[in-house]
C-alpha positions as CSV (number, residue, x, y, z in Angstrom):
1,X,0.0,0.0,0.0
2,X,1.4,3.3,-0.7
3,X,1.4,5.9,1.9
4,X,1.9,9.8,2.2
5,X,5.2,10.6,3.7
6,X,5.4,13.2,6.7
7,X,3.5,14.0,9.6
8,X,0.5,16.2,9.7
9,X,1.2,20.0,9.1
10,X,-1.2,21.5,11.9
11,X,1.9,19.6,13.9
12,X,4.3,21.4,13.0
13,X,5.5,24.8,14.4
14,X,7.3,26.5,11.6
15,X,6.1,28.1,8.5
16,X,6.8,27.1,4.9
17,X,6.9,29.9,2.4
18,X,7.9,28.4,-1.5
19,X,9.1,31.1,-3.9
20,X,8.0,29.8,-7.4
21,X,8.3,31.4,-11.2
22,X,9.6,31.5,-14.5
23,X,13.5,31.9,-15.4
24,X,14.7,35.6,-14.8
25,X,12.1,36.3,-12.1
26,X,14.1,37.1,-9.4
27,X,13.3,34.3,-7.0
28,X,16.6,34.2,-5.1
29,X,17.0,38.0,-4.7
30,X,13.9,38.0,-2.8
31,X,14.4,34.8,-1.0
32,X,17.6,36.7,0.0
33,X,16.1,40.1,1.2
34,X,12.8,38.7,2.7
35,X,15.2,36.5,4.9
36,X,17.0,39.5,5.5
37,X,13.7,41.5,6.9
38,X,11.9,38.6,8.9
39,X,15.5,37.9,10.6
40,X,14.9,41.3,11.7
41,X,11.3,41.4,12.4
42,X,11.7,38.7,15.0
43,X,14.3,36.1,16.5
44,X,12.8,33.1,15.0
45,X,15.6,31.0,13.3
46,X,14.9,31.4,9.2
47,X,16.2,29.0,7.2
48,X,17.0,29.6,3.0
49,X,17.2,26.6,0.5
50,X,16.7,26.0,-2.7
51,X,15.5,23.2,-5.4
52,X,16.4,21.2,-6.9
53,X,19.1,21.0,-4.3
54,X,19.5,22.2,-0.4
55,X,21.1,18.9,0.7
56,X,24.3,16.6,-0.4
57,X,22.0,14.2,-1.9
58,X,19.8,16.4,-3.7
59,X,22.6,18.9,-5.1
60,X,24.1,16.3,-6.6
61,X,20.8,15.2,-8.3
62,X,20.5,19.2,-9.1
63,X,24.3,19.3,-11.3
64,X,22.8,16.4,-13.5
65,X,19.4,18.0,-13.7
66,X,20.7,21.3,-14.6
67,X,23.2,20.3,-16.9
68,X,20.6,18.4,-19.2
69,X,22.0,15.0,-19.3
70,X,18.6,13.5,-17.8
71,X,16.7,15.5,-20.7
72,X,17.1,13.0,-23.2
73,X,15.2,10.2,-21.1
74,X,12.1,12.5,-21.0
75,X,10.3,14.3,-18.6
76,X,9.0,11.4,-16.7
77,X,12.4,10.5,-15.7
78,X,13.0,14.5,-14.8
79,X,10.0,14.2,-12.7
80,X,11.4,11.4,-11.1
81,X,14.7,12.8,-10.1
82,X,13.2,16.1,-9.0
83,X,11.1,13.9,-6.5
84,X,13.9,11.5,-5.4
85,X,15.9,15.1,-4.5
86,X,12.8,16.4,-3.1
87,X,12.3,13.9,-0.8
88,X,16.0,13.8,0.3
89,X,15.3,17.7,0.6
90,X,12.6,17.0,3.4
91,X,13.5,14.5,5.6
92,X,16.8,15.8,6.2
93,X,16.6,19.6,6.2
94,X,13.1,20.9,5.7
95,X,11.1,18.7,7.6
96,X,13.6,19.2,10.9
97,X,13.3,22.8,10.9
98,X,9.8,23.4,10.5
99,X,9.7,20.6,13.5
100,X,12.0,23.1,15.1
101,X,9.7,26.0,14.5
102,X,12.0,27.6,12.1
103,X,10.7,29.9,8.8
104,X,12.2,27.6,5.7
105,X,12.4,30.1,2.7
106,X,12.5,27.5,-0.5
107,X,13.5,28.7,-4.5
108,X,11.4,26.4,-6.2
109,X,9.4,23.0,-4.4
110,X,6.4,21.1,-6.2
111,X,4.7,23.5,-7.8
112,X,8.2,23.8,-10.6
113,X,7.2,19.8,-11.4
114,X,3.9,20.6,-12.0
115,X,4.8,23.8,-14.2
116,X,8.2,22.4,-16.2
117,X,7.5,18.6,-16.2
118,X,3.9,19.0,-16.5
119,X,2.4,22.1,-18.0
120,X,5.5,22.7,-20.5
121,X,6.6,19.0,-20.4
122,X,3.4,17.4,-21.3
123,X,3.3,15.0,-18.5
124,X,-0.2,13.9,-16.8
125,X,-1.6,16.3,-13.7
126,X,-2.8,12.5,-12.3
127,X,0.6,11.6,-12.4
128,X,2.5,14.6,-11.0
129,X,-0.5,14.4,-8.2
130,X,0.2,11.2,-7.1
131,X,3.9,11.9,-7.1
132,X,3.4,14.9,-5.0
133,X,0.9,12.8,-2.3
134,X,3.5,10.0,-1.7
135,X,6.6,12.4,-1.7
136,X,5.7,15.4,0.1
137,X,2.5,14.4,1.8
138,X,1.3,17.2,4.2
139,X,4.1,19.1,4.2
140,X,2.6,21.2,2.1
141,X,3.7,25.7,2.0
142,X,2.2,27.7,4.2
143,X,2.5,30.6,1.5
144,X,3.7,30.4,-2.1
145,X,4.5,33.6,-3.9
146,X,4.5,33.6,-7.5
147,X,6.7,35.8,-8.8
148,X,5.3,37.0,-12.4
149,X,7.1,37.9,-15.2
150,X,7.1,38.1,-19.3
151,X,9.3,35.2,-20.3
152,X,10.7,37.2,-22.9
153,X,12.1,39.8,-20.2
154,X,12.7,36.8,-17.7
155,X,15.2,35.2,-20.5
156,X,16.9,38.6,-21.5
157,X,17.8,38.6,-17.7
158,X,18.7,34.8,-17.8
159,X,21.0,35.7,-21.0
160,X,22.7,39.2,-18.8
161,X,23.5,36.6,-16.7
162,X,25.5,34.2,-18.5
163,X,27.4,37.2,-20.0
164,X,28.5,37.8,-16.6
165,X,29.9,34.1,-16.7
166,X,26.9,32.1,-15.6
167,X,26.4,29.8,-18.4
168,X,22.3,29.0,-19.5
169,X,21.3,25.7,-17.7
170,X,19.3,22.7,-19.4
171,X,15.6,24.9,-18.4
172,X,16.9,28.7,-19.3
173,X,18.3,27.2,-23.2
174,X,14.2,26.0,-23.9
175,X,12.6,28.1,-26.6
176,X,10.2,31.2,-25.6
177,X,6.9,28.8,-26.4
178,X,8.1,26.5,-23.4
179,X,8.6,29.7,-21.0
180,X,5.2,30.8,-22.3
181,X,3.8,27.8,-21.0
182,X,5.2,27.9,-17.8
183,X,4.2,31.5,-17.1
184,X,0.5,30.3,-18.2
185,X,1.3,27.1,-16.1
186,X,1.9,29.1,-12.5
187,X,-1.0,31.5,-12.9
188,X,-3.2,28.7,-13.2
189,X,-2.3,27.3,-10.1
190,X,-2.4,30.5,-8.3
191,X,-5.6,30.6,-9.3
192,X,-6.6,27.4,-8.4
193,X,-5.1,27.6,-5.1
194,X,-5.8,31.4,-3.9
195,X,-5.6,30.8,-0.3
196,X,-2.3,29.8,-0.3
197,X,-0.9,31.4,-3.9
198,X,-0.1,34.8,-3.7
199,X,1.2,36.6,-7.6
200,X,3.2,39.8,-7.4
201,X,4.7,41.4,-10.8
202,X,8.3,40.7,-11.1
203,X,8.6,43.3,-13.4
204,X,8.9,45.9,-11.0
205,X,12.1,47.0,-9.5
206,X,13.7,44.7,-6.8
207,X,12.6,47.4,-3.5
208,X,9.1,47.1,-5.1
209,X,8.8,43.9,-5.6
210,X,10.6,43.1,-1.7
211,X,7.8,45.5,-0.4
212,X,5.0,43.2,-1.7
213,X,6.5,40.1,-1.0
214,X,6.6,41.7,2.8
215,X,3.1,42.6,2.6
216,X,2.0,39.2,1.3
217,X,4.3,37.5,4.1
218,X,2.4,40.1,6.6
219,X,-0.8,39.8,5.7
220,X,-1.0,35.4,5.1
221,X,1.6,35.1,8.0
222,X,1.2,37.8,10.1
223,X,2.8,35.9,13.2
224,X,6.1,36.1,11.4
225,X,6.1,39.3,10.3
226,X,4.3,43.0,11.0
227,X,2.2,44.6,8.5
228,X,5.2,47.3,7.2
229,X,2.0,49.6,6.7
230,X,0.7,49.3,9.9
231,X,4.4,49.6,11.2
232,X,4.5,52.9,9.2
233,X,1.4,54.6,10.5
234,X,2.5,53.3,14.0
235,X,5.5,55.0,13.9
């Protein structure tokens, strides 16, 4: 019999907030400056990590990933190794801390599979569903922000970036069309899942966009963070 994996997430004392969106976005500048701001806001421990990736195990799945040497075996087999990392990625980092009570900041978790392997890749929401209840079970986010942005913009950033060294990995070299998809792909779930997506434009520069990913983070999770407006007018 197959069962979910993880414990119940009214159990568990910290929060899960999942940063999610197209290449270019600006996921891990945010990650970066939210952690910054809610290290500050209050003395609870906040933890950063990323996927694929965030343990031994799973970065090492993430180099073969990234580089495109699973690409050829389909997106079935992607799926699979995103999951195998992904459950590595619980039990032995994210899991603990939210047990701990910890914040756990994560670039990228399930909702990526769904969008690249499924939407883009072609692969079956059944399948990707069942993947997600026996790999991550009820350790599902607390809060998801879905940082929005024009693929075409997205990519030009993606591009500025490998001129600065950072060579294109195995997702940022697919066409426009597949980027396209993906865009379509995590608006769809936001708005399937409103109560715990949250969209804010990417396009926006990076103090603008920080100041609405605070707000979200106030207003979904207030016990972690203070409304900065309500800050403002009490100051």
């Amino acid at each position: 019999m197959v069962t979910e994996r993880g414990g119940a997430q009214a159990e568990r004392g910290g929060a899960f907030i999942t940063f999610e969106g197209g290449e270019g976005a600006g996921k891990s500048t945010q990650i970066v400056r939210l952690a910054a701001r809610l290290r500050g806001a209050s003395p609870v421990p906040v933890m950063t990590t990323r996927e694929p990736g965030g343990s031994p195990k799973a970065e090492a799945i993430r180099e073969a990933l990234l580089a495109g040497t699973v690409k050829r075996h389909g997106p079935f087999a992607e799926a699979l190794l995103f999951s195998a990392a992904r459950i590595d990625h619980l039990d032995t980092l994210i899991r603990p801390a939210l047990a701990r009570g910890e914040t756990v900041l994560c670039d990228r978790f399930a909702d990526s599979t769904r969008a690249y392997q499924g939407a883009a890749g072609g692969l079956d929401p059944a399948l990707l569903s069942a993947l997600e209840r026996i790999v991550i079970g009820d350790t599902r986010p607390d809060l998801t922000v879905i940082l929005d942005l024009d693929p075409a913009i997205g990519l030009a950033r993606a591009k500025a970036r490998a001129g600065e060294g950072e060579a294109a990995d195995r997702f940022e070299a697919e066409a426009l069309g597949f980027h396209t998809r993906l865009r379509e792909a995590f608006l769809a779930i936001a708005a399937a899942e409103p109560e715990r997506c949250m969209v804010i434009d990417a396009g926006h520069p990076p103090d603008v966009v920080e100041a609405a990913v605070a707000a979200a983070v106030a207003a979904r999770l207030p016990r972690r963070l203070a409304d900065p407006e309500a800050t403002d007018d009490a100051a």
